[in-house]
Kinemage of the C-alpha trace (Angstrom):
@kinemage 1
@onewidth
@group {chain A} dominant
@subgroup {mainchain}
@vectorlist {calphas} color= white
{ca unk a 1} P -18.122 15.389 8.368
{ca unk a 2} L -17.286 11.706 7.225
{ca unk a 3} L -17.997 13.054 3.446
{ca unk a 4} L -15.368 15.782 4.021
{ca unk a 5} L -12.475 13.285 5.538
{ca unk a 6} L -12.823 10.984 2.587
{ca unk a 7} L -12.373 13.825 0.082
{ca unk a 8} L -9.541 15.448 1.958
{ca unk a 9} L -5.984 14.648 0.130
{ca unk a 10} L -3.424 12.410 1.349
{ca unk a 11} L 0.475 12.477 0.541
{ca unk a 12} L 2.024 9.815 -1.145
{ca unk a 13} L 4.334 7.866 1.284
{ca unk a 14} L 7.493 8.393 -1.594
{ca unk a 15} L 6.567 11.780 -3.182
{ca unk a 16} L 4.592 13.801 -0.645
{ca unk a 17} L 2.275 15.260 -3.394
{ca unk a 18} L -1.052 15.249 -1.639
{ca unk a 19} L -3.541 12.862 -4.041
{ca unk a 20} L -7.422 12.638 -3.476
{ca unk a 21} L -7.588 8.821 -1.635
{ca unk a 22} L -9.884 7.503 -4.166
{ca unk a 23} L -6.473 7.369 -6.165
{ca unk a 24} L -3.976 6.648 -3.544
{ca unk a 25} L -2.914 2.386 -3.355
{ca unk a 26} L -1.798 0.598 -0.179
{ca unk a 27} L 1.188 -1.192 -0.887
{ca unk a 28} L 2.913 -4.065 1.525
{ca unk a 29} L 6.609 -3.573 2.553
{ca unk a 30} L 9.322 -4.862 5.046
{ca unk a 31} L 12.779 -3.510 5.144
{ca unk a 32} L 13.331 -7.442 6.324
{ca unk a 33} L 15.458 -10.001 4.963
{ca unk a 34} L 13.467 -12.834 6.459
{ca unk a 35} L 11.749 -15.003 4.128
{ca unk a 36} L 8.542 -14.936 5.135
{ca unk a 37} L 9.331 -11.485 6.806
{ca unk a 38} L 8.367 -10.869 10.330
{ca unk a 39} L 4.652 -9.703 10.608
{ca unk a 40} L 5.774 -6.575 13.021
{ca unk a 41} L 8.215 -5.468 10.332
{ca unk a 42} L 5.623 -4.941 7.741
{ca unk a 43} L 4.391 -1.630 6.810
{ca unk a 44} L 1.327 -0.644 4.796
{ca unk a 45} L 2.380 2.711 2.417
{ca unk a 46} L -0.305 4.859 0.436
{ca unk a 47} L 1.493 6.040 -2.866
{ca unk a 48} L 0.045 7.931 -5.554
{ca unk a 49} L -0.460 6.241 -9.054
{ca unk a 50} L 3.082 7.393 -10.925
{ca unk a 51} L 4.646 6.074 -7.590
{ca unk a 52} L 2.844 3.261 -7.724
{ca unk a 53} L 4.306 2.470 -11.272
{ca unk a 54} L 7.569 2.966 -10.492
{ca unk a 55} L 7.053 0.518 -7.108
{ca unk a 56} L 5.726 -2.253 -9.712
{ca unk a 57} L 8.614 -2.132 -11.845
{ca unk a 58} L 11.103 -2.797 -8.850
């Protein structure tokens, strides 16, 4: 059963397209303006790899 969770797909946090989790990333973001940001206001996203490209580049 723990086989079958790992290969079910996930969707990407931005896109929605479901993506196997072996490919999905966890980024770290805040919609804060504190600098350091408030450790409740930090989310953890899974986004797909051509998300994930277009994260890096902002």
């Amino acid at each position: 059963m723990i086989k079958t969770e790992l290969l079910t797909p996930l969707p990407c946090r931005w896109c929605a397209t479901l993506t196997a989790p072996t490919e999905l990333q966890t980024v770290k973001v805040t919609r804060s303006m504190q600098n350091p940001p408030p450790p409740d206001s930090i989310e953890e996203w899974l986004l797909c790899p051509r998300c994930l490209e277009h994260y890096e580049k902002m």
